[in-house]
C-alpha positions as CSV (number, residue, x, y, z in Angstrom):
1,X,133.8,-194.1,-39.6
2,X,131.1,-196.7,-40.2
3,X,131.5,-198.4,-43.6
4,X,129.2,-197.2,-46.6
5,X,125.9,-198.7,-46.9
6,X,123.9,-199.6,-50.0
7,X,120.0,-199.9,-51.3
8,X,118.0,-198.9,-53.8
9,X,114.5,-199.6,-55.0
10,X,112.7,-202.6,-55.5
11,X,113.1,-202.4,-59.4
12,X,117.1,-201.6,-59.2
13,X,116.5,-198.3,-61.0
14,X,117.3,-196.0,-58.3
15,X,121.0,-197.0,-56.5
16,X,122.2,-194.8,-53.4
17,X,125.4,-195.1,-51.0
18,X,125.2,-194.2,-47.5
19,X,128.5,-193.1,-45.3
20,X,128.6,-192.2,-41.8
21,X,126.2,-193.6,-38.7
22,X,122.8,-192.7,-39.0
23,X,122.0,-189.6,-36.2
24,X,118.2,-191.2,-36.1
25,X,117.4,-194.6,-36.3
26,X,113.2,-194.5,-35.7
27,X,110.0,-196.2,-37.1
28,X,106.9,-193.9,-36.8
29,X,103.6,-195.3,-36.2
30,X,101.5,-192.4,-37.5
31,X,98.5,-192.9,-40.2
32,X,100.8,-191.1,-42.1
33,X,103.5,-193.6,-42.5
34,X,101.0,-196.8,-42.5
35,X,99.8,-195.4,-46.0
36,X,102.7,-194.9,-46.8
37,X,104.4,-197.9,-46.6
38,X,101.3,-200.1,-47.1
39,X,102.5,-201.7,-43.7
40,X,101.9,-200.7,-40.0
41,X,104.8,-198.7,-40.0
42,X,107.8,-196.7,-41.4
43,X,111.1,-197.1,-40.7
44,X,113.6,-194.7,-41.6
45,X,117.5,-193.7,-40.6
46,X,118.0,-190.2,-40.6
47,X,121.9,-188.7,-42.4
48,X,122.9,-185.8,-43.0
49,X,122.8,-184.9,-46.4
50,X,126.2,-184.5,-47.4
51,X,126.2,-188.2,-46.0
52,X,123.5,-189.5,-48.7
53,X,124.8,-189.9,-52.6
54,X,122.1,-190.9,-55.0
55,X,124.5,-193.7,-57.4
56,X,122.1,-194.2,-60.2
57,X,118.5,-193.3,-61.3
58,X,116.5,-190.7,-60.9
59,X,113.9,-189.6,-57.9
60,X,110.6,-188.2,-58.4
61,X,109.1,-185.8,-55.4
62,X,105.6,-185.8,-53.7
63,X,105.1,-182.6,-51.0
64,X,102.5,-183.7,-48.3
65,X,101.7,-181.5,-45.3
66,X,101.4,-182.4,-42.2
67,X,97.3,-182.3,-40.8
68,X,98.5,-182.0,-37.1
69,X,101.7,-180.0,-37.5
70,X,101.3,-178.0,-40.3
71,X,105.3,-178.9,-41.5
72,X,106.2,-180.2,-44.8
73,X,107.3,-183.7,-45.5
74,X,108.8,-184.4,-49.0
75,X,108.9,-188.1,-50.3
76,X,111.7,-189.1,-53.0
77,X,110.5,-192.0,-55.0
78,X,111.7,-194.1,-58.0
79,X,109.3,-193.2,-61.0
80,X,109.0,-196.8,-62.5
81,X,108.4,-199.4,-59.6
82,X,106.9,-196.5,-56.6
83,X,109.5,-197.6,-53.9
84,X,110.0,-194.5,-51.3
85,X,113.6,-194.3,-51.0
86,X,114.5,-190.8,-49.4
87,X,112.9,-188.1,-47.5
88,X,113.4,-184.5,-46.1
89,X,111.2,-183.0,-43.4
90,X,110.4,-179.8,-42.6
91,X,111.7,-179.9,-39.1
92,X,115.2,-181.6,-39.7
93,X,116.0,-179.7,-43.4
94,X,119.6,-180.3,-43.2
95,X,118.8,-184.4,-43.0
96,X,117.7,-187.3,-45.2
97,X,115.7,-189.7,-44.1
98,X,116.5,-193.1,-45.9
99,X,113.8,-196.2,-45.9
100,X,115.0,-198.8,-43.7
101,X,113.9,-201.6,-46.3
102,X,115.6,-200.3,-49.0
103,X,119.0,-201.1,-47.6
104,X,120.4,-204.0,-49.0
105,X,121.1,-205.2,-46.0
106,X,119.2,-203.6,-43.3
107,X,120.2,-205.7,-40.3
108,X,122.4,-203.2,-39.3
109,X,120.1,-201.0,-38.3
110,X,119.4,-200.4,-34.4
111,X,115.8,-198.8,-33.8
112,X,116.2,-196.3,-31.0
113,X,112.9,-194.5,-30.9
114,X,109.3,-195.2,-31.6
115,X,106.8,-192.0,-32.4
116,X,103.1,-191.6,-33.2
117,X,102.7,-194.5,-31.0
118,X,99.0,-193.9,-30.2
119,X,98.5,-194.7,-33.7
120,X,100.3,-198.2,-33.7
121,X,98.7,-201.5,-34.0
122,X,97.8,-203.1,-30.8
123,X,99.7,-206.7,-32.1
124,X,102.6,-204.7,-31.8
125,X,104.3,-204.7,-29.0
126,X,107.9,-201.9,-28.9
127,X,111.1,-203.6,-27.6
128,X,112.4,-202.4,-23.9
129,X,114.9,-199.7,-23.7
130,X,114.0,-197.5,-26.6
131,X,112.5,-194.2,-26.5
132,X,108.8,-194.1,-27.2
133,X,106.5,-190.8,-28.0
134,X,102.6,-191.1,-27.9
135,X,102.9,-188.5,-30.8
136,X,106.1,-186.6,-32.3
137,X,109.7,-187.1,-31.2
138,X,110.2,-183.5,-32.6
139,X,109.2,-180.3,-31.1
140,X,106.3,-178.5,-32.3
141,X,107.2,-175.9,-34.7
142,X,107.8,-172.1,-33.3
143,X,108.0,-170.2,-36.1
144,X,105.4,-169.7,-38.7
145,X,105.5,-172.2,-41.1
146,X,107.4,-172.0,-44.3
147,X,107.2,-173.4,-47.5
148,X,110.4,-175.5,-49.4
149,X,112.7,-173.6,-52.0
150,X,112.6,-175.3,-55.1
């Protein structure tokens, strides 16, 4: 078992403890994820959620849908300073994406994947010997889309 991990936001309000390896390490290159993050990309390790225990603070959600795929995507925030700190997709319900940069220490983490890539900044070039993906890593949805349960 890999040691817990640590992060938070960037104002210390929010706290979280991760335990267990990642089963996705990726950053995503989409539009998406560029606004998102203010940067040229997003990086994010994917747990499953038993794996992911929210320590202190409190998250606030944002819902944004997917123009291309039609699936959900809901952002976990801290309310006072804005850092994204978790997610959930549609696709992958019983995961938790985690923000790379809000680790305390996010050397640890080894990218194995690279999506959206026709949307990446030509500066950047992607290491050898990871996967890449022109667009999504994940399969395109095959049943009608469905909203989350509250």
């Amino acid at each position: 078992m890999q040691e817990p991990r640590e992060g938070g936001c960037l104002c210390g309000a929010v706290r979280y403890r991760v335990t267990n390896a990642p089963f996705r390490t990726s950053v995503c290159h989409c539009t998406f994820c560029q606004r998102r993050t203010g940067s040229a990309f997003g990086l994010g390790a994917y747990f499953k959620k038993d794996d992911f225990e929210l320590l202190s603070g409190e998250l606030r959600s944002y819902e944004h849908r997917s123009d291309e795929s039609g699936r959900w995507l809901r952002l976990e925030f801290c309310p006072n300073c804005g850092t994204t700190v978790t997610w959930t997709l549609e696709v992958t319900p019983e995961g938790r994406g985690v923000a790379g940069g809000s680790f305390d220490d996010p050397r640890w983490l080894k990218i194995e994947r690279h999506s959206w890539t026709r949307s990446k900044h030509p500066w950047f070039t992607i290491p050898p010997g990871v996967e890449t993906f022109e667009r999504s890593s994940l399969p395109p949805p095959t049943a009608p889309l469905s909203r989350p349960r509250e």
